[in-house]
C-alpha positions as CSV (number, residue, x, y, z in Angstrom):
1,X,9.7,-10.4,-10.2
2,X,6.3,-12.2,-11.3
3,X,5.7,-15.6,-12.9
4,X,3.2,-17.3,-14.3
5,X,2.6,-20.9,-13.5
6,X,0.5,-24.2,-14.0
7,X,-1.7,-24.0,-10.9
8,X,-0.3,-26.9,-8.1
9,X,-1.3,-28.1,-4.7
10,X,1.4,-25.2,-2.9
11,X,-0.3,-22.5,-4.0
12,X,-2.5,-20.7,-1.8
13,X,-6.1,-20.8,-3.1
14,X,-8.1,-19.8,0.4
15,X,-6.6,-16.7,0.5
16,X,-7.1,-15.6,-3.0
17,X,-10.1,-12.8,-3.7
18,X,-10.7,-10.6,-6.7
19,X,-13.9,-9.3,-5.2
20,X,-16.0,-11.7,-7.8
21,X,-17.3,-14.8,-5.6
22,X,-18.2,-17.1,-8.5
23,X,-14.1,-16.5,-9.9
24,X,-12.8,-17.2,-6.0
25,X,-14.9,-20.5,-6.0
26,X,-13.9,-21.9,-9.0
27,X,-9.5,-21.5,-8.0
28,X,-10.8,-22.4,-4.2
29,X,-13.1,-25.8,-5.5
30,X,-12.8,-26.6,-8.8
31,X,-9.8,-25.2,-10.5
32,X,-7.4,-28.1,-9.4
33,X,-10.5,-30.6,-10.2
34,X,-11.0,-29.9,-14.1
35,X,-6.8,-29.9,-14.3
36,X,-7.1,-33.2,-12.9
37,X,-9.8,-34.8,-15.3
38,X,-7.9,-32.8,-18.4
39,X,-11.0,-29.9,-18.5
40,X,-9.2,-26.9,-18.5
41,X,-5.6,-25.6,-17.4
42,X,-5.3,-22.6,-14.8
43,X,-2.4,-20.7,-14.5
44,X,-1.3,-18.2,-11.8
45,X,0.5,-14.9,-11.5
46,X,2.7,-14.8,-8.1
47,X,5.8,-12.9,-6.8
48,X,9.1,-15.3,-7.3
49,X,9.8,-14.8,-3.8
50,X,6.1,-15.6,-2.7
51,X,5.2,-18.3,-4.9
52,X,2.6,-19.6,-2.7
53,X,0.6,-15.9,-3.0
54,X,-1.7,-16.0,-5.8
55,X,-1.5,-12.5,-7.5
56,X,-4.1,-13.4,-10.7
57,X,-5.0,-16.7,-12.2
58,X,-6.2,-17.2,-15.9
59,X,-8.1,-20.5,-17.1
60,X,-8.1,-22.2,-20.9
61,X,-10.2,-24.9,-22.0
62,X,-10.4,-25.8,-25.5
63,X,-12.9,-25.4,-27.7
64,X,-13.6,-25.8,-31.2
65,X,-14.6,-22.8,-33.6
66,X,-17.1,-23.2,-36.8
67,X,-15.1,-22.2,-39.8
68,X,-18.7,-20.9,-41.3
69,X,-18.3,-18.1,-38.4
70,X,-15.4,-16.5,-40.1
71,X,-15.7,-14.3,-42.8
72,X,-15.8,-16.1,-46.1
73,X,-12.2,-15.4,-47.4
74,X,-10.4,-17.0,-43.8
75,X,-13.4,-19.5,-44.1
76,X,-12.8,-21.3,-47.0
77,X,-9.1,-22.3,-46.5
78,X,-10.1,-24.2,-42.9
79,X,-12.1,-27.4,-42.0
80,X,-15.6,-27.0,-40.7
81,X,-14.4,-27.0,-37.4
82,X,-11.2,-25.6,-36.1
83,X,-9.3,-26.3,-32.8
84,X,-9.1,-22.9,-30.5
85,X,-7.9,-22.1,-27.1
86,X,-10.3,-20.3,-25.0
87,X,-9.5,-17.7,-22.5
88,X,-12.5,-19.1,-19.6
89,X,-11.8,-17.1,-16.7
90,X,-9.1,-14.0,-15.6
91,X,-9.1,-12.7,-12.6
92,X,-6.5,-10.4,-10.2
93,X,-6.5,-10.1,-6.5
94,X,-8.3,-6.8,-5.1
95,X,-5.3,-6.3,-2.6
96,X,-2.6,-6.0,-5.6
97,X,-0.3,-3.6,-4.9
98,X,0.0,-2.6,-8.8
99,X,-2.7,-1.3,-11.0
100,X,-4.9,-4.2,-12.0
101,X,-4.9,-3.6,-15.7
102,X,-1.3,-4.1,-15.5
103,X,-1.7,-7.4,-14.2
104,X,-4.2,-8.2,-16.6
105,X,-2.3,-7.2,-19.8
106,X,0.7,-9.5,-18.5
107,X,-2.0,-12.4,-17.5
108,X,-2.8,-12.4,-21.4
109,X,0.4,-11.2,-22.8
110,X,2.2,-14.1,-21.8
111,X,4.2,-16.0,-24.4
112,X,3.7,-19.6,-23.6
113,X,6.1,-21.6,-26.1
């Protein structure tokens, strides 16, 4: 069975690849840093068995999104600037036993309340 999880110190960043260098780096180097100085949250996808083994991670950072950017009849009933959650990075292993658009529809599908 898979879970999704805040990223911690037991999890297995070395050995993570997706194939996409810049997205390895960033769970290798700095993933744990922005967590730690309240940047961003990553999350990661790993077997319940093998919860060290990153599968997929995902990473949200807020952000903030100009009400005039929406079309005029959402527009008017917000503030000039709204709060948002942004999806900043998605990636899935390349050695994933599933299809990868599986993983990635349950990276995003997730219902976090």
């Amino acid at each position: 069975m898979k879970i999704i999880k805040p990223l911690n110190k037991s999890h297995e960043r070395e050995q993570f690849d997706c194939g996409v260098e810049i997205l390895n780096q960033f769970l290798r180097s700095t993933a744990r840093q922005h967590i730690q100085k309240g940047i961003s949250r990553t999350f990661v996808l790993t077997e319940r068995d093998f919860p060290q083994n990153i599968i997929g991670f995902f990473t949200l950072t807020i952000c903030e999104v100009r009400s005039e950017k929406l079309p005029s009849e959402i527009a008017k009933k917000y503030p000039a600037q709204v709060p948002a959650v942004k999806l900043a990075r998605l990636a899935v292993a390349k050695q994933s036993s599933l299809a990868i658009t599986n993983y990635n529809r349950g990276l995003v599908s997730q219902d976090r309340s």
